[in-house]
N, C-alpha and C positions, 0 to 999 in steps of 0.2 A: 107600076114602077118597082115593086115588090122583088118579082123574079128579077129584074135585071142585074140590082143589087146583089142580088142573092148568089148570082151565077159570078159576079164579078168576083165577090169573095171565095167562092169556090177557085176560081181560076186562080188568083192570086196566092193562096194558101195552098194549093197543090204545087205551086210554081215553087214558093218557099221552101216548103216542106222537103219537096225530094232534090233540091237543089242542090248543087256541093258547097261545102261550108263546115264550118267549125262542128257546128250543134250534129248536122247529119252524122261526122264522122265519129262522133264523141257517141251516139246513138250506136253507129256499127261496133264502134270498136269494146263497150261496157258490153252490149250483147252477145258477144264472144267470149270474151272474158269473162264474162262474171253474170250471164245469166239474163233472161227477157226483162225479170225485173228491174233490174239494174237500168237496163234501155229503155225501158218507159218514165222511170223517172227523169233520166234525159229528157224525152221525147216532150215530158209535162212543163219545163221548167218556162218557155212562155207565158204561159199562163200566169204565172208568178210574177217575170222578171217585167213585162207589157206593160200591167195597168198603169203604174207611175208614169210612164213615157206616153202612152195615151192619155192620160189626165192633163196630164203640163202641154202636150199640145192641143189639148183641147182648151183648153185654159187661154193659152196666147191667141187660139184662131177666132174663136166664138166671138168678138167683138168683132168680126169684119165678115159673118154670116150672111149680111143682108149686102155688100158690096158685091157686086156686081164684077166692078175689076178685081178687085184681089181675090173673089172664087176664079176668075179668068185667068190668071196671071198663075194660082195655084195649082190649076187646073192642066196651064203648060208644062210648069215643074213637074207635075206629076205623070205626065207624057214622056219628059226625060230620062224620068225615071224607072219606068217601068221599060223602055226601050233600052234602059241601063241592065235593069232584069232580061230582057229579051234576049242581050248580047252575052250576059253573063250562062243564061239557056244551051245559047249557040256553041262557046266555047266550052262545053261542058266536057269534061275528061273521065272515064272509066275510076270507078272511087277506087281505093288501094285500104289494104284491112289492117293499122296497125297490127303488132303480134304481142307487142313489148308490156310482160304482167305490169298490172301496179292496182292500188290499194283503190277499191270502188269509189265512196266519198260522192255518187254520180251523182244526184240532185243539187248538191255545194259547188259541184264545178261544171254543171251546167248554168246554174246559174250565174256564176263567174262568165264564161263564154258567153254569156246572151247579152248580158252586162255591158261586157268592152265592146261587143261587136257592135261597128255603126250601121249595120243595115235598120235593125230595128228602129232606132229613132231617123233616117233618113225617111223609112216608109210613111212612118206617123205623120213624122209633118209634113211631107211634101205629098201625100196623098190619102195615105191611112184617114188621119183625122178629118181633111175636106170633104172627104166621100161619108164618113160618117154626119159633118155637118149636114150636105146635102140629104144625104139619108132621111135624115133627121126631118127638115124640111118638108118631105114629103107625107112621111108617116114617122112616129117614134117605133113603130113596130118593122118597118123599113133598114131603119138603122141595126135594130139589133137582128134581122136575118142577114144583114153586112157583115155581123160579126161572127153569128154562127155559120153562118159560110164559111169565112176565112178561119177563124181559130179550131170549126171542127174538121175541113181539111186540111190545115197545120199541123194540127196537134195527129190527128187522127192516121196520115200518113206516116207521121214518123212512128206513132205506136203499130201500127203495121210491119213497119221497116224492123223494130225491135223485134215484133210479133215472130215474123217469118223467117227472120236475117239469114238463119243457117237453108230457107229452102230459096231465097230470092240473091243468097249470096254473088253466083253466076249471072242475074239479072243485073245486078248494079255493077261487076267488073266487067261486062259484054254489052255488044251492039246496042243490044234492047233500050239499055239503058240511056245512051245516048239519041236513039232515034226519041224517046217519050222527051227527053228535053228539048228536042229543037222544034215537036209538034206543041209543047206547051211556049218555046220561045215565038212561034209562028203565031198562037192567040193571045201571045201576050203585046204582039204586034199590031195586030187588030183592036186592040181594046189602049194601045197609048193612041191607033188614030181616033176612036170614038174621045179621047180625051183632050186629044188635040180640037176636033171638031169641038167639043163643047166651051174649048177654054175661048178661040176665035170669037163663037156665038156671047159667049158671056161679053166680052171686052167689047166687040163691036155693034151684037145686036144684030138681029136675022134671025 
């Protein structure tokens, strides 16, 4: 059960990672301006901004670990969701490189942007944290290659994205870039039915 987890966090954390979104563009545009490192402190600020919103939903879920329906019921939201990710994949548009100077500050205002943005606590509880329950259940070592999966390609892609920005610039305004979104919306397709599928089995038993 080890790898599957493992692979799921992968998938989902490259999904996020190179997505369009606040964080990504705040990533492109400090490493133009103002240098790789600039961009990686962007790229880090998850790290930071996450745990409290993985605690508190860990917090509220963990008394309904051993429920049967509500990992079911969770399990569908979390199919919604990630089918919510799929579509957000599909409609993915060619990034655009702000130009406009202004004063670094990046790690304080990534962490601002990570802050307001509701994707992060949408994923925690409606999926993030079940799958770590889950996880969890199986092996505690389980769970946490859940996380190193997701947060080292999370994090790991976007320090990439800072890493290369000036040689992958062309990548992210071209085709390219659009096709790797729609073949990661494509597994990300497959893995809401694995969740659909498991949320049916939870509720109904099979």
């Amino acid at each position: 059960m080890m790898i599957p987890f493992l692979m799921a966090g992968m998938l989902l954390g490259l999904s996020a990672g190179f997505s369009p979104g606040p964080l990504l563009t705040l990533v492109i545009s400090h490493s133009l301006r103002h240098g790789t490192k600039e961009g990686i402190k962007v790229a880090v600020a998850p790290l930071i901004t996450d745990l409290p919103i993985i605690l508190f939903s860990l917090f509220v879920l963990r008394p309904f670990a051993n429920s049967r329906a509500i990992l079911g019921i969770f399990s569908l939201i979390g199919c919604l969701f990630v089918l919510y990710l799929a579509y957000e994949n599909f409609r993915a548009i060619k990034q655009t490189i702000p130009l406009k100077q202004q004063d670094p500050h990046s790690l304080r205002k990534a962490i601002l942007v990570n802050t307001t943005n509701p994707h992060p606590y949408l994923f925690w509880f409606s999926l993030g944290a079940p799958m770590i329950i889950k996880a969890w259940g199986d092996k505690p070592f389980t769970a946490i290659l859940f996380m190193i999966g997701f947060y080292g390609c999370l994090v790991g892609s976007k320090v990439f994205t800072a890493t290369l920005i000036h040689k992958v610039r062309k990548f992210l305004m071209g085709k390219k870039y659009l096709y790797l979104m729609r073949v990661m919306g494509g597994l990300l397709i497959l893995f809401a039915l694995i969740l659909f599928k498991d949320g049916i089995k939870l509720l109904w038993g099979g």
